[in-house]
C-alpha positions in Angstrom: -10.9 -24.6 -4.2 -13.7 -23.0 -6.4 -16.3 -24.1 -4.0 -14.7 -22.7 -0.9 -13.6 -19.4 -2.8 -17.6 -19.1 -3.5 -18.0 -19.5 0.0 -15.9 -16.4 0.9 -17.2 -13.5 2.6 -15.0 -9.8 2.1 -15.5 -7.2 4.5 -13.3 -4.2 3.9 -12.7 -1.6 6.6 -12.2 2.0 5.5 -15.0 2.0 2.8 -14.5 5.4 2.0 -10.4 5.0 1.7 -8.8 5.0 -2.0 -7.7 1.9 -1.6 -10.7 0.3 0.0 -12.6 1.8 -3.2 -10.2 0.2 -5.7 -10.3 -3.0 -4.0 -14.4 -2.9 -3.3 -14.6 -2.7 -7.6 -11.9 -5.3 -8.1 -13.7 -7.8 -5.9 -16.5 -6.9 -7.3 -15.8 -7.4 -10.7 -14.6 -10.7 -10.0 -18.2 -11.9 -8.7 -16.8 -12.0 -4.8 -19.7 -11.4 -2.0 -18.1 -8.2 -0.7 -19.4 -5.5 1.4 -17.6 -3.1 3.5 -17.7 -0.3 6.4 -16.9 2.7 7.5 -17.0 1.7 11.5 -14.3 3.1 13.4 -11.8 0.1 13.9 -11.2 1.7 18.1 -15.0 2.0 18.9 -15.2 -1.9 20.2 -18.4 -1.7 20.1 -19.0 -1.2 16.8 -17.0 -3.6 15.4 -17.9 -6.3 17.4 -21.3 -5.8 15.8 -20.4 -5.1 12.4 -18.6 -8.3 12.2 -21.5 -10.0 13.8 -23.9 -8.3 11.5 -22.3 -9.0 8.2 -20.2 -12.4 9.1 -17.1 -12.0 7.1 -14.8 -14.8 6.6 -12.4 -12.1 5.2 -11.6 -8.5 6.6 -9.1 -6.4 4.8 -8.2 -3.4 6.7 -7.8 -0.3 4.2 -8.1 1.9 7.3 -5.8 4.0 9.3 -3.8 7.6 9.6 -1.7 8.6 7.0 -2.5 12.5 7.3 -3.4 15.3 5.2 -2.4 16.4 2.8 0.8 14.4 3.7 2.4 12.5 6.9 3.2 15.8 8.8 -0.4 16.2 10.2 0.5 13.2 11.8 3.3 15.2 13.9 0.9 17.7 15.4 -2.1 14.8 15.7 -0.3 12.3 17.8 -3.2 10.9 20.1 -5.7 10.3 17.3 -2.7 8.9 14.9 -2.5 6.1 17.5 -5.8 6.0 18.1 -6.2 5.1 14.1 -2.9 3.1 13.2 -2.4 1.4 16.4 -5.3 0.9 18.8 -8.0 0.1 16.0 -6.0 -2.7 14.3 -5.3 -4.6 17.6 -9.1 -4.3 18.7 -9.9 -5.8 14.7 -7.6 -8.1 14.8 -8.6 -9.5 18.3 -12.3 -9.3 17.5 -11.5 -11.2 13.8 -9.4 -13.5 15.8 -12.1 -14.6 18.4 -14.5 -15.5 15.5 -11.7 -16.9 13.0 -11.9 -14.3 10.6 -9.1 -14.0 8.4 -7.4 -10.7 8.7 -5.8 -8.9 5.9 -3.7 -5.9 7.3 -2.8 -3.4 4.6 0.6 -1.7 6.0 3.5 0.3 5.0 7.0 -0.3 4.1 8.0 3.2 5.4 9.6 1.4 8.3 13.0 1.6 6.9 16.0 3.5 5.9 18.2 2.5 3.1 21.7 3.4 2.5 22.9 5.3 -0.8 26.0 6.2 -2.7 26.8 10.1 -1.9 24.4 11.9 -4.8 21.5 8.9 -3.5 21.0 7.7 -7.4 21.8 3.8 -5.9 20.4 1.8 -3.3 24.2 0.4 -1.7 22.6 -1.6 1.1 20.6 -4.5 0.7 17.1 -4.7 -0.1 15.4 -5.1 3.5 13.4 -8.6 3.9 10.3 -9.2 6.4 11.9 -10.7 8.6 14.7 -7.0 9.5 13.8 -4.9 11.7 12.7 -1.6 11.4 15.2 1.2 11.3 13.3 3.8 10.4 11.6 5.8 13.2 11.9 9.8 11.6 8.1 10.3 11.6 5.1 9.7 14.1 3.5 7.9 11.5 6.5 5.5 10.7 6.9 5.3 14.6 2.8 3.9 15.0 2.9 1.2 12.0 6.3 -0.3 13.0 5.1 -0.7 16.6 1.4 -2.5 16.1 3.2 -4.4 12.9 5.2 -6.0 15.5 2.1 -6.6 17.4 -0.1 -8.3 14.9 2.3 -10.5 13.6 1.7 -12.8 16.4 -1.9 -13.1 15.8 -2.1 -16.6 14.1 -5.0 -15.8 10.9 -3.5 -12.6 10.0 -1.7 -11.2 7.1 0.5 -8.2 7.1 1.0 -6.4 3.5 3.8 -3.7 3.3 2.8 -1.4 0.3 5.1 1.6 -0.6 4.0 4.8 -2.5 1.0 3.1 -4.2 0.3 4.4 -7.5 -3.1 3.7 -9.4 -3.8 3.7 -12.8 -5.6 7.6 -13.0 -4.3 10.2 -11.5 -6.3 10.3 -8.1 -5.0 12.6 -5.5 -3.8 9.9 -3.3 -1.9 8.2 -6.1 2.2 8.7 -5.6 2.6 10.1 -8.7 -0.6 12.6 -8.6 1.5 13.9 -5.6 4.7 14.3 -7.1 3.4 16.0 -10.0 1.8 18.8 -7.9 5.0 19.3 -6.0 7.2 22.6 -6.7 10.1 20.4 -6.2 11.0 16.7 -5.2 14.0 14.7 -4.1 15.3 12.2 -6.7 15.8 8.8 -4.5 15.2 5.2 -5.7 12.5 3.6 -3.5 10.3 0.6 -3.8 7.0 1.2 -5.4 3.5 -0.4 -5.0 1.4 -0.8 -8.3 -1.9 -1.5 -7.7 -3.1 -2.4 -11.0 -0.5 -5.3 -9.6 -1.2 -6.0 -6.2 -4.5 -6.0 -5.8 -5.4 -9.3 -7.3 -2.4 -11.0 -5.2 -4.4 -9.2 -2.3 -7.3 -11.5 -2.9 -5.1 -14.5 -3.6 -3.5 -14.3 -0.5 -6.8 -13.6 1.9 -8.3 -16.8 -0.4 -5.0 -19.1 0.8 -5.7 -17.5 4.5 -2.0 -16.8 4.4 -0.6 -15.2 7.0 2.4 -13.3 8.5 4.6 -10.4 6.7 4.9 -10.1 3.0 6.6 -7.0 1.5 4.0 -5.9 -0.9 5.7 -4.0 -3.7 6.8 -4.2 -7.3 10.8 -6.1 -7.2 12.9 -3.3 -7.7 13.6 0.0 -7.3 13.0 3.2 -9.2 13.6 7.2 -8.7 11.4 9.9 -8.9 12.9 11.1 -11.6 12.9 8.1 -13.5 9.0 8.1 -12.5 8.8 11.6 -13.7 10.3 11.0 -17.1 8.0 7.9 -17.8 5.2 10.5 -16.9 6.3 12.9 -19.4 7.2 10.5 -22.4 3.9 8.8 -22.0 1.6 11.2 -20.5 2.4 14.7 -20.7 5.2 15.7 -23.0 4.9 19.1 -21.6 5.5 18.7 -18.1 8.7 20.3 -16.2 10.0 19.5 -12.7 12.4 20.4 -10.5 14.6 18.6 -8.0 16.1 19.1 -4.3 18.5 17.8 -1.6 16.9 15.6 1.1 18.6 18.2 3.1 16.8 21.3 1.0 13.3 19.3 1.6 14.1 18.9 5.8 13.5 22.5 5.7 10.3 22.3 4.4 8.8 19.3 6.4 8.2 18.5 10.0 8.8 14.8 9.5 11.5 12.9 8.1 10.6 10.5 5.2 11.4 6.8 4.6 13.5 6.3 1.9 14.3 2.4 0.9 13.9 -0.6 -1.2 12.2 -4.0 -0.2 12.9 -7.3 -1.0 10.2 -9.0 -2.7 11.5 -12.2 -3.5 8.9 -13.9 -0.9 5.8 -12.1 -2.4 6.9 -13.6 -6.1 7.4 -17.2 -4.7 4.2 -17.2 -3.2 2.3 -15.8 -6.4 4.3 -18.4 -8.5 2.7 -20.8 -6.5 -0.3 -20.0 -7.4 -0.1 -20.3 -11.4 -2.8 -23.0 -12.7 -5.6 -21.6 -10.2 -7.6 -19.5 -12.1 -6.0 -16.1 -10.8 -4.4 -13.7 -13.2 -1.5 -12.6 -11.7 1.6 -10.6 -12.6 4.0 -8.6 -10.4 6.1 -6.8 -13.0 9.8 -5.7 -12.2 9.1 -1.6 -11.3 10.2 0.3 -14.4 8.6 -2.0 -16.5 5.2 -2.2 -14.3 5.3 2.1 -14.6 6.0 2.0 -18.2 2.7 -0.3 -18.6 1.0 1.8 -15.9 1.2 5.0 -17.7 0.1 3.5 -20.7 -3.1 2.2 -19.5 -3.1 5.6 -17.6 -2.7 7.3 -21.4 -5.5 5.0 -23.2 -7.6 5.8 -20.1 -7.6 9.9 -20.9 -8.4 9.6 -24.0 -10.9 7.0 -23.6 -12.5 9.9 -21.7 -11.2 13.1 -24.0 -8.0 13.8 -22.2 -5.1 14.9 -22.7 -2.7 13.0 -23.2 -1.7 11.9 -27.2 
């Protein structure tokens, strides 16, 4: 296993994506070869010759639409949306496949639609697995990554990862909380979380095993944004305020609806189970407890650096 781990190659697509710059320094850190690219994934072209050029035996895809500053640009943006989220995966994945690269695809969860009790402070239907399908079509975005989700998944070396709200350990301006912080008010709904303190590692476990299909890729659990917020402001900022609305108050102020659910991750846990005695340090933490440690490193981090928070 070590020597064929040596032999791995990373390419990651969407160099200049938060993600793809989080995962860049954790491969890097761990000694991988890794380079990546900022080639558009629908210019065929181009990709045919990166991937000739630098000769991955890995691509993750960190690429794609997810608008700015939030998923309503993608409402008002529809041709390059697809353009982005559905026709550049399927010409990666079908150049990866024709040269048996491994493909990890880094997706979204916000294909679903859970069910709450009437003030929506408990998830009453069950967590969805990878194998439901998607019920959740209230935004163009949602609508693209269902549809080429159900496309790739026939592709035989390719992985699908289902993050949701991913949350890093500073508080960069993509980071779920960073956003929620900055809002005048938010809803107060349990949802599944992604921490990628977390994940990331299992992300190069997984591309290393050349496993393939659907995983949901989020922390087990579920968690509120309230619950978030008053982690943030016992750890972090003792200071901070917030206020909350109805889903229904917040439909007046977006163009899109927004997913709202809780995945089962039961499969994503067996699979990093297996994996113990491999020389991979791996932990998914149950959600509230993952956030509690995330805002702690997040806390040693500021000061580290003369911040704020004490």
């Amino acid at each position: 296993m070590a020597q064929a781990r040596a032999a791995n190659r990373f390419l990651i697509w969407g160099e200049r994506g938060w993600i793809a710059g989080q995962l860049k320094t954790h491969l890097t850190k761990l000694g991988k070869d890794v380079h990546s690219t900022a080639v558009r994934m629908h210019n065929q072209a181009e990709v045919y010759k990166e991937l000739d050029k630098i000769k991955p035996t890995h691509v993750i895809n960190c690429a794609g639409k997810t608008g700015r500053p939030n998923v309503d640009w993608c409402e008002d943006h529809k041709l390059e949306t697809i353009e982005s989220n559905v026709i550049g995966p399927l010409i990666l994945i079908k150049a990866c496949n024709e040269r048996n690269i491994h493909l990890t695809n880094l997706a979204t969860g916000c294909i679903y639609a859970s069910q709450y009790n009437a003030d929506r402070t408990e998830v009453t239907s069950p967590p969805f697995k990878e194998e439901d399908p998607a019920n959740f079509g209230g935004s163009f975005y949602s609508f693209t990554k269902s549809r080429v989700e159900d496309v790739l998944k026939f592709f035989p070396d390719c992985l699908v990862l289902r993050l949701r709200m991913p949350v890093s350990d500073d508080l960069h301006g993509r980071s779920f909380v960073t956003k929620i912080t900055k809002y005048p008010k938010v809803v107060n709904v349990p949802n599944s979380h992604s921490i990628l303190h977390d994940l990331l590692p299992v992300i190069v476990a997984l591309a290393e095993h050349r496993e393939t299909g659907v995983f949901n890729f989020t922390n087990p659990g579920a968690i509120s944004h309230n619950e978030v917020l008053s982690l943030y402001k016992e750890i972090i900022d003792p200071s901070y305020t917030w206020q909350n609305f109805t889903l229904e108050e917040q439909a007046k102020v977006i163009k899109a609806d927004r997913s709202n659910c809780e995945l089962d991750s039961g499969k994503l846990l067996a699979k990093v189970k297996q994996y113990v005695g491999e020389g991979y340090e791996l932990e998914v933490p149950e959600i509230h407890d993952s956030y509690r440690r995330c805002f702690g490193r997040m806390k040693e981090g500021m000061q580290q650096k003369g911040g704020a928070a004490s």
